[in-house]
C-alpha positions as CSV (number, residue, x, y, z in Angstrom):
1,X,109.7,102.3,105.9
2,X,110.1,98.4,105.0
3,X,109.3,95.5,103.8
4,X,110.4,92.1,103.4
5,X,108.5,89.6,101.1
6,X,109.7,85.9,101.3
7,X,109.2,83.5,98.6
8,X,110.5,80.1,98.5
9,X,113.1,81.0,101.5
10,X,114.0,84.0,99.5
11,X,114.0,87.1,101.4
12,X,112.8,90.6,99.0
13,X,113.1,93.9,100.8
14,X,110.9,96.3,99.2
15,X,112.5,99.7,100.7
16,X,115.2,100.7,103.4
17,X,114.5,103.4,106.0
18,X,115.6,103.9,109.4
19,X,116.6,100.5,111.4
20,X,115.7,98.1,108.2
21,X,118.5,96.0,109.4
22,X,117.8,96.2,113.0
23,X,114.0,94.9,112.1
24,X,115.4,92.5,109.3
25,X,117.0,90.7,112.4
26,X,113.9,91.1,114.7
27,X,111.8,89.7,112.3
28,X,114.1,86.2,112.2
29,X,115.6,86.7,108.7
30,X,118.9,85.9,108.3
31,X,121.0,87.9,106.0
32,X,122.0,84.6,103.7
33,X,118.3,84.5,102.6
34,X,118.3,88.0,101.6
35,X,117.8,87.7,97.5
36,X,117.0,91.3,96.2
37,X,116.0,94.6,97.4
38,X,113.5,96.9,95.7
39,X,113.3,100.9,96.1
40,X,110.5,102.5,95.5
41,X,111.9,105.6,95.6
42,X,115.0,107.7,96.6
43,X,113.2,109.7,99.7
44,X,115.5,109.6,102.6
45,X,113.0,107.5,104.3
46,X,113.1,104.5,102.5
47,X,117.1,104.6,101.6
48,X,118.9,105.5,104.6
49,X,119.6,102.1,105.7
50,X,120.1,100.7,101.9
51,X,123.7,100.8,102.3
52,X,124.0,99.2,105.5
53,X,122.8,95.4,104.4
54,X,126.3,95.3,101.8
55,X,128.4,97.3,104.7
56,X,127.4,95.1,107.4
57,X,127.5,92.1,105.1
58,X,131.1,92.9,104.1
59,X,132.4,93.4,107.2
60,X,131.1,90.0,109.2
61,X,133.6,87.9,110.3
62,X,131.0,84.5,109.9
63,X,128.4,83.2,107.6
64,X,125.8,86.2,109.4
65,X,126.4,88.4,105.8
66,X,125.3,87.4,102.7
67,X,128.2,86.1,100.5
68,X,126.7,85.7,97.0
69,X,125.8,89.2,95.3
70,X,122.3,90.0,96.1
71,X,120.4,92.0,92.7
72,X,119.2,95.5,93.6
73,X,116.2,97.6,91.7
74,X,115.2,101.0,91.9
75,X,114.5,104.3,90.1
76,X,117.5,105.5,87.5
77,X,117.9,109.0,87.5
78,X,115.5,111.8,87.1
79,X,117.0,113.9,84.4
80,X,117.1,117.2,86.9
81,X,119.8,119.1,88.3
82,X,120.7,118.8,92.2
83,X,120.5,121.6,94.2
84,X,122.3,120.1,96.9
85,X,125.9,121.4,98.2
86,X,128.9,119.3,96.9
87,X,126.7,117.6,94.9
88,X,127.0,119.1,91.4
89,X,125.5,117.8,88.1
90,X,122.1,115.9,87.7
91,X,120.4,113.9,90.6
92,X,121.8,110.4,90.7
93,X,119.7,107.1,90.2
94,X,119.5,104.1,92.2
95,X,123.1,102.8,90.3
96,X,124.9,105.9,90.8
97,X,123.8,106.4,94.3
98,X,125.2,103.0,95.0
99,X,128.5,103.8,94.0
100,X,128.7,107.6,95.6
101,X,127.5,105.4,99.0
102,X,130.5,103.0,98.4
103,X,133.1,106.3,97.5
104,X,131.2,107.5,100.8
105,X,131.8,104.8,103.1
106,X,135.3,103.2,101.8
107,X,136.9,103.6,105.1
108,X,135.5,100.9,106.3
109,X,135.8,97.6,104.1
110,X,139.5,99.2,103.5
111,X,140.6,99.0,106.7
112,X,138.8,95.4,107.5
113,X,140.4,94.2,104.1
114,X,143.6,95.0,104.8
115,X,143.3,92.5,108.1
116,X,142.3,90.1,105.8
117,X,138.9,90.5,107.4
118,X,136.2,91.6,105.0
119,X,135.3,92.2,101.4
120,X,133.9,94.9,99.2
121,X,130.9,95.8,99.3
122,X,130.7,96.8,95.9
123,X,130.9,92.7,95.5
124,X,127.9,92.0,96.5
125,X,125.6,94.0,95.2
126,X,124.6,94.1,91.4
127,X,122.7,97.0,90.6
128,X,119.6,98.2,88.2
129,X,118.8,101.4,87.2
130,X,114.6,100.8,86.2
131,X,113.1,103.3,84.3
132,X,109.4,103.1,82.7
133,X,109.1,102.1,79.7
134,X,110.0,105.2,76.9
135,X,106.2,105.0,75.5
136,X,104.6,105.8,78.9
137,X,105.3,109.3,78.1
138,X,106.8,110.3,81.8
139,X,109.5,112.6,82.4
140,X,110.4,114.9,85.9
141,X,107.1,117.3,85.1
142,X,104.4,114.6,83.8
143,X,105.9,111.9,86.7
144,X,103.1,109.3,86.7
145,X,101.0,109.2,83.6
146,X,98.4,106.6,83.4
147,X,100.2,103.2,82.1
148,X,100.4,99.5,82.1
149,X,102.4,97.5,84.6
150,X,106.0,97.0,83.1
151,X,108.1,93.8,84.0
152,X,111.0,94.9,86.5
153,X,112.5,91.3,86.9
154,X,111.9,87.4,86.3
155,X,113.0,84.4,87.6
156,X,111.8,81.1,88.8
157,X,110.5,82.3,92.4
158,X,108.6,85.3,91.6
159,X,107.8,87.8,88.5
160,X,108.0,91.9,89.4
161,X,106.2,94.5,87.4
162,X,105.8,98.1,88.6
163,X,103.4,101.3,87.7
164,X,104.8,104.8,88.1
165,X,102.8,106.3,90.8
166,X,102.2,110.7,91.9
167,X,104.6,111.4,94.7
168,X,104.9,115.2,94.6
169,X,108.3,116.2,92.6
170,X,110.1,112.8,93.0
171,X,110.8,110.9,89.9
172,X,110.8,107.8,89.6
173,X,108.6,106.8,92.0
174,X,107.4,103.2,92.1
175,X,104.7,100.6,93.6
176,X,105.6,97.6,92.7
177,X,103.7,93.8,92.4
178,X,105.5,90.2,93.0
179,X,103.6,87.6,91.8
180,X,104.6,84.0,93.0
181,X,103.2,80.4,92.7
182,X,101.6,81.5,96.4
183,X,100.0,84.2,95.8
184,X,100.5,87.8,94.6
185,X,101.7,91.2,97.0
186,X,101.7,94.5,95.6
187,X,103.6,97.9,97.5
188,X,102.5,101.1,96.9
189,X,105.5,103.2,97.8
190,X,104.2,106.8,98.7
191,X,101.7,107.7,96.6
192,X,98.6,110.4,96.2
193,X,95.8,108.0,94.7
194,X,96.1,107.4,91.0
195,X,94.4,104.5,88.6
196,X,97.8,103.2,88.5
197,X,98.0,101.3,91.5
198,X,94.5,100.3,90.8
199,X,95.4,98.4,87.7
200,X,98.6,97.4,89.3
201,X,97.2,95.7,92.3
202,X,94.2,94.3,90.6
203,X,93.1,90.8,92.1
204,X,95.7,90.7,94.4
205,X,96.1,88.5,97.5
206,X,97.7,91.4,99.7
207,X,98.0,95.4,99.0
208,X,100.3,97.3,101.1
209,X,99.6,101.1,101.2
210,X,100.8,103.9,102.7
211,X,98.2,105.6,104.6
212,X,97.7,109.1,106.3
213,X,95.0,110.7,108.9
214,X,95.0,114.7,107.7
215,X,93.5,115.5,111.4
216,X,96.5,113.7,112.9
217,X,98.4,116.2,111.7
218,X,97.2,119.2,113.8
219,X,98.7,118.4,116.2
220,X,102.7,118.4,114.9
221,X,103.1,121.9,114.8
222,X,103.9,121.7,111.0
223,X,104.1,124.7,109.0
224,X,101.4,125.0,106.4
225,X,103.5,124.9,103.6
226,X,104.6,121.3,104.7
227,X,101.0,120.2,105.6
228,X,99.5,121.2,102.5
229,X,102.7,119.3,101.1
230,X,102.0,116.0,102.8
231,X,98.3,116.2,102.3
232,X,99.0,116.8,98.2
233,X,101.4,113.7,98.3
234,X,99.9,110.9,100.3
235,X,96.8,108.7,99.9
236,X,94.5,109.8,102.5
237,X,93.1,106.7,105.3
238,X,89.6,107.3,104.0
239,X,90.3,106.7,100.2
240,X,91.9,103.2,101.0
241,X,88.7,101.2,101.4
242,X,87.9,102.5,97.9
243,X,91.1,101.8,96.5
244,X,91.1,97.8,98.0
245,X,87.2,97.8,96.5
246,X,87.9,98.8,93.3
247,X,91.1,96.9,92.9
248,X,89.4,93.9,94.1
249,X,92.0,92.7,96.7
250,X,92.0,90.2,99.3
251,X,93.8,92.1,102.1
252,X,94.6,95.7,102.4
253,X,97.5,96.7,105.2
254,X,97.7,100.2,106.2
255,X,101.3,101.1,107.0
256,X,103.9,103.7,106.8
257,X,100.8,105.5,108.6
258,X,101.2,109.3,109.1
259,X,101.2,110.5,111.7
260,X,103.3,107.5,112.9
261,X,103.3,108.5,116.0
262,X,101.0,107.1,118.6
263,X,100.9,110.1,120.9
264,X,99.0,112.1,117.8
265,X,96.9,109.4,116.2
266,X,96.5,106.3,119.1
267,X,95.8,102.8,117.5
268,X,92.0,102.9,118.1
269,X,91.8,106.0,116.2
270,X,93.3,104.5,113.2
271,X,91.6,101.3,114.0
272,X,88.1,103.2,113.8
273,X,89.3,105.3,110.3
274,X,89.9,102.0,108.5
275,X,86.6,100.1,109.2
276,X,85.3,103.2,108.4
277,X,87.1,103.3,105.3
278,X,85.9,99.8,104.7
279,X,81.8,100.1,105.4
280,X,81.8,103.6,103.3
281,X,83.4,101.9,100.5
282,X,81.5,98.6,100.3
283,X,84.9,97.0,100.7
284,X,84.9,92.8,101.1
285,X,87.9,92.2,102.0
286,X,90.0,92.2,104.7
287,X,91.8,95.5,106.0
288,X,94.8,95.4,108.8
289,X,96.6,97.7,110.7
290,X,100.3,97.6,110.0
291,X,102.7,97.6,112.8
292,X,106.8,96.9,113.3
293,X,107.1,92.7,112.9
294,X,103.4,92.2,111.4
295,X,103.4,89.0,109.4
296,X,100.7,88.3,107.1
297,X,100.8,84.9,105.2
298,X,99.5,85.0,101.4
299,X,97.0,82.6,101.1
């Protein structure tokens, strides 16, 4: 899963899953735009390619990297203990995991370095840990308790504020909202539904929200633990007209869709799930299906 949002020129990723770069590149961006990136939160999903925009950066040989550090956001740690091998001590936040990545990964800029051929990484990258604001009340077992939108970042392009949203056990997990002199664009991240994101996306030009079909996934061959798992975590399609209704939002885009896969749920199907979506819930705006390269203006 991701997203980039351009504002004046400036290039925002929101998120960094599998082939971000690849489709940073298909969609015509060029890496010197590239002004921030934004994690929602830490699922393998939307990091695994995080650490390939500074890699791939570092090591270009010609003006195709960005060369001025590029500000990164995402959630600080969640205060619990990893259970992972070789990882001892609490679960790392966006900052930490940034520097384990560039222990990880050291081979490479080293070696281009020392052919005079490439810079850190580290460089170009300056990294926030965000965590809601101490009167929310959240912590790793209460993860999303009702609260106003906080302010992330400011500058002269665009304001960010964010709303915890209810993403099983992960903590922090984020949607966030950019508000520009064009228009405003809010991201859910993965979310179950919650009054959050209602009062975070409020009057916005575009929502972008996950979206799943629970028949769709019948046909995986999932155990039931993880089914009951994904249904618990994600917003289903049907909910979303309701959720673009009573936010009060221009356009609503369906994406990270689950199933993903076209051989389970075929386009018409989710097609025909999101005008239904729409009619049931008296919805007046406009609701799109998202797929790779989709460009929607703000307007």
């Amino acid at each position: 899963m991701s997203s980039a949002l351009v504002v004046n020129g400036r290039t925002h990723v929101v998120d960094c899953g599998r082939g971000a770069v690849s489709q940073y590149m298909r969609a015509g961006l060029s890496m010197t735009s590239l002004a921030a990136i934004f994690l929602t939160h830490l699922h393998a999903d939307h990091v695994v390619d995080y650490y390939a925009f500074p890699m791939l950066s570092a090591g270009a040989s010609t003006d195709a990297g960005f060369r001025s550090p590029i500000d990164v956001y995402g959630p600080g740690p969640a205060g619990v203990e990893s259970t992972v091998a070789f990882a001892p001590g609490q679960v790392p936040g966006t900052v930490e995991m940034t520097k384990l990545a560039g222990q990880a990964y050291a081979a490479s800029p080293t070696f281009f370095m020392s052919e005079h051929t490439g810079t850190d990484p580290a460089t170009l990258l300056r990294v926030h840990d965000a965590l809601p604001p101490a009167g929310a009340g959240a912590s790793a077992t209460h993860t999303a308790p009702r609260m106003a939108p906080f302010t992330v970042m400011e500058n002269d392009d665009v304001k960010v504020t964010a709303v915890l949203v209810p993403h099983g056990a992960v903590y922090p997990a984020y949607a966030y909202r950019f508000d520009t002199d064009h228009g405003s664009v809010v991201f859910s991240g993965d979310t179950s539904p919650t009054p959050n994101l209602i009062t975070l996306a409020r009057h916005a030009d575009v929502l972008v929200h996950e979206a799943l079909y629970p028949d769709g996934l019948a046909s995986l061959g999932l155990s039931q633990a993880l089914t009951d798992h994904i249904l618990a975590t994600h917003t289903d399609v049907a909910d979303l007209g309701r959720t673009g209704a009573e936010a009060d939002v221009k356009t609503l885009v369906a994406t990270h869709l689950g199933p993903g896969d076209r051989a389970a749920v075929p386009e018409a199907v989710w097609r025909r799930q999101l005008r239904d979506s729409k009619r049931g819930a008296s919805f007046a705006g406009e609701i799109l299906l998202g797929q790779d390269l989709l460009h929607v203006p703000v307007r």
